[in-house]
Steps between C-alpha positions, in 0.01 A plus 500: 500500500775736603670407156182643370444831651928522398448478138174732533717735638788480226265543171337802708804654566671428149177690357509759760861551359413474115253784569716721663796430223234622242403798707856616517588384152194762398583790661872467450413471096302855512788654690784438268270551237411862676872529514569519167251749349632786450840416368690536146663188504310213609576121503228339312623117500843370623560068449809353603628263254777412709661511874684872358314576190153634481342669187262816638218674289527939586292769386665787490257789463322426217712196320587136641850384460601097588844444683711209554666609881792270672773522748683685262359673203175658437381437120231674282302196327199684306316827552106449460275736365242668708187293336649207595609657849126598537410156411690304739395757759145441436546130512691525839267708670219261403681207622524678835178556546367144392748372756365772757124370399586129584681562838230706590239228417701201670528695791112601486421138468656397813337534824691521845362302807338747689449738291147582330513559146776504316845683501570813264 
């Protein structure tokens, strides 16, 4: 019985935990996002290809330039026009909010034990 009430206990607690992870993981999203409004260089996309290099997508005012970056050089791959820049922005910011739509919905559709309702 006690063995019972233990692993009661564990899957509360690991949900209690996923919930709060999700929490933080959505307001930490809209402040880094809130951080970067505002500025004339922005990082749009950065993907490491390896342990030291990393190819990173910038718009720089109005234009979108790609970059190989390592330990040591810095290298101009392709500059993008600003259609395509727009484009990719578009698609971004949609993504973001379709992942912002699920989370929110998951952690709608979960009710806490004592709680009425459910949490938003």
């Amino acid at each position: 019985m006690d063995l019972f009430f233990l692993i009661i206990k564990l899957v509360f607690s690991f949900l209690l935990i996923l919930c709060l992870a999700l929490i933080s993981l959505k307001l930490t999203g809209n402040k880094y996002n809130s951080l970067q409004k505002g500025r004339y260089i922005k990082v749009i996309e950065k993907i490491q290809l390896s342990k030291e290099i990393s190819i990173v997508l910038l718009q720089i005012g109005s234009k979108g330039v790609v970059m190989s970056c390592s330990q040591n050089s810095t290298e101009k791959l392709e500059e993008i026009d600003e259609e395509t820049l727009k484009n990719i922005l578009e698609s971004k910011d949609q993504f973001q909010q379709d992942m912002m739509k699920k989370y929110s919905d998951i952690i709608g559709n979960i009710k806490v034990k004592g709680f009425k309702g459910k949490i938003r």
